[in-house]
C-alpha positions as CSV (number, residue, x, y, z in Angstrom):
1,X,-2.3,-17.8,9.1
2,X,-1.3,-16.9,12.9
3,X,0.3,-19.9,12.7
4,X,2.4,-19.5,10.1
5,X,0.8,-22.2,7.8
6,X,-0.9,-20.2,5.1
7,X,-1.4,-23.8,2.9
8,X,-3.4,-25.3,5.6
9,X,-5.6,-21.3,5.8
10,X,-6.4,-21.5,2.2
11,X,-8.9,-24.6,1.5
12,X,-10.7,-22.7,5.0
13,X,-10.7,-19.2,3.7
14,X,-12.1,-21.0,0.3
15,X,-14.8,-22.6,2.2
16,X,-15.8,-19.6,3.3
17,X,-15.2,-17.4,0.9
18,X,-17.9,-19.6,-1.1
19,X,-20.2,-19.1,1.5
20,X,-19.8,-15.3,2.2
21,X,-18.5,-14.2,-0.9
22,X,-19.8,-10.1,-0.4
23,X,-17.3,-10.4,2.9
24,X,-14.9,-7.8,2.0
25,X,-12.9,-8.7,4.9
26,X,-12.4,-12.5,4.0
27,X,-11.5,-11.7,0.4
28,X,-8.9,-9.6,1.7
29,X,-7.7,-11.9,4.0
30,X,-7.3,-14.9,1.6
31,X,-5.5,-12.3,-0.7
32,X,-2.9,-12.2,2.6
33,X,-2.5,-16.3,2.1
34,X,-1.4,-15.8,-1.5
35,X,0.4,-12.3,-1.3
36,X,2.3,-14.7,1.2
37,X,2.6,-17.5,-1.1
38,X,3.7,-15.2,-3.6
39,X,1.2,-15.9,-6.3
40,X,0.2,-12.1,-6.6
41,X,-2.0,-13.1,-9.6
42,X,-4.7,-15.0,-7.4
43,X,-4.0,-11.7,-4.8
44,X,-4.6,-9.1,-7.1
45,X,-8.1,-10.4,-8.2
46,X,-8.8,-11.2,-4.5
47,X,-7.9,-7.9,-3.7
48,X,-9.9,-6.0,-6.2
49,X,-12.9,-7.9,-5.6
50,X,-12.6,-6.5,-1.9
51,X,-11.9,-3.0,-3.1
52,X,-15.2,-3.1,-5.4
53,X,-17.4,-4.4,-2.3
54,X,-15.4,-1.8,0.0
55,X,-13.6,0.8,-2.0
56,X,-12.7,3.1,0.9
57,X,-10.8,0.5,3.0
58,X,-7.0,2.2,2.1
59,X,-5.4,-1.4,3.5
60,X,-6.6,-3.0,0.8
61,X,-5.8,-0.2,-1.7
62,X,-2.3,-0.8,0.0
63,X,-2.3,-4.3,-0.8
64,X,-2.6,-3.5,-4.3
65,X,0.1,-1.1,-3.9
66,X,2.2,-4.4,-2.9
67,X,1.1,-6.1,-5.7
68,X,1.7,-3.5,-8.4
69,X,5.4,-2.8,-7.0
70,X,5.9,-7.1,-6.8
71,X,4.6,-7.2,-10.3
72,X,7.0,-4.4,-12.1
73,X,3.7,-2.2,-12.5
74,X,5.6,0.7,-9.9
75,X,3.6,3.7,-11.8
76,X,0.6,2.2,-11.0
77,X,1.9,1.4,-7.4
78,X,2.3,5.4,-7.3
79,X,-0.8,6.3,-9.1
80,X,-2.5,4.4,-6.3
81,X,-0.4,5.7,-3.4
82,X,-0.9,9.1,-4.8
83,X,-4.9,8.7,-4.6
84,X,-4.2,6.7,-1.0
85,X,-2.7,9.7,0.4
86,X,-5.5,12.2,-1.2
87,X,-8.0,10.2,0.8
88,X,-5.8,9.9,3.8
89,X,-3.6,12.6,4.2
90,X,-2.4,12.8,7.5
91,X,-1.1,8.9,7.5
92,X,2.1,9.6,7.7
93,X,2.8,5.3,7.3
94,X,1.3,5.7,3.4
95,X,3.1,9.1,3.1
96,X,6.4,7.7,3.7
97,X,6.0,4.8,1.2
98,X,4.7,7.5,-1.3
99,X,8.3,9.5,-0.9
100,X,10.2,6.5,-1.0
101,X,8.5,5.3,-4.5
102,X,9.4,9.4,-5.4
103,X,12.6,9.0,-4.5
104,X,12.7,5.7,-6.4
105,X,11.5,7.8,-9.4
106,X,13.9,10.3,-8.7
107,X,10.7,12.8,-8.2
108,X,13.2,15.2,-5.8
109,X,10.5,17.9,-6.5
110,X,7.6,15.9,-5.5
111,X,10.1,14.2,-2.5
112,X,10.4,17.5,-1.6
113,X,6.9,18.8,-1.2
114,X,6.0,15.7,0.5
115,X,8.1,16.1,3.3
116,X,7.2,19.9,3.6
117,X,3.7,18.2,4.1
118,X,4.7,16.0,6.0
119,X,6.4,18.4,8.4
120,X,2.9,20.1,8.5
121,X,1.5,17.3,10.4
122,X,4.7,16.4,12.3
123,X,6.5,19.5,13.1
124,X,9.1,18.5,15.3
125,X,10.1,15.4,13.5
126,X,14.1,15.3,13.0
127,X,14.3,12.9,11.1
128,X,11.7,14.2,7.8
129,X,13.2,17.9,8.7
130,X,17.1,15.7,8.0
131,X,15.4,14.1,5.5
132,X,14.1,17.2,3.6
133,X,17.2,18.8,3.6
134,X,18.6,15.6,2.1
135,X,16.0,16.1,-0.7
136,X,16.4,19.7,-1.3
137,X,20.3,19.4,-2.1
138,X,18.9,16.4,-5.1
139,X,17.3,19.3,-6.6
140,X,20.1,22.1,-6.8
């Protein structure tokens, strides 16, 4: 995978998936080999096996995320970021996808309050203060 060749990872992350298969981290990662080779079927059921060994990992919950938005399933890519975000609130990485999929939605309330709590952990961010003034005018 570092080397670029996810077809040449996969029969290895196989192998030993089969041999560990309670390794959270290996499921996830042979997810990564197919989320790259786009076949976000084989991903999602990688992924979700990981999640149900390790359900408070939010980078696999983010994979899902991924996978959900790739798949046309965006309210359940925003029912998920919602719950990441509960979990982890001041990640202001997941928060910032969560607007986006807002704005996406054309959520300007909830774009809104997110970068109000957003500001609450950054305060002297520019660019969310620019951004929820940008917000605010979608709403008037």
């Amino acid at each position: 995978m570092m080397d670029n060749q996810p077809k040449k990872a996969l029969p290895l992350y196989k192998k030993l998936v089969e041999k560990y298969p309670e390794q959270h981290v290996l499921l996830r990662k042979m997810a990564q080999v197919y989320l790259s080779m786009k076949d976000l079927q084989m991903a999602e059921v990688l992924v979700d096996r990981a999640l149900a060994l390790h359900p408070d990992t939010p980078k696999y919950a983010m994979n899902l995320v991924e996978i959900y938005y790739g798949t046309e399933r965006k309210q359940e890519a925003l029912r998920m970021l919602e719950r990441i975000v509960e979990r982890r609130p001041n990640n202001l990485s997941y928060r910032t996808t969560l607007v986006n999929l807002y704005e996406e939605f054309e959520l300007y309330d909830k774009v809104v309050d997110a970068y109000e709590s957003m500001l609450l952990i950054d305060p002297t961010n520019v660019m969310l203060k620019r951004k929820l003034l940008e917000a605010r005018t979608q709403i008037q």
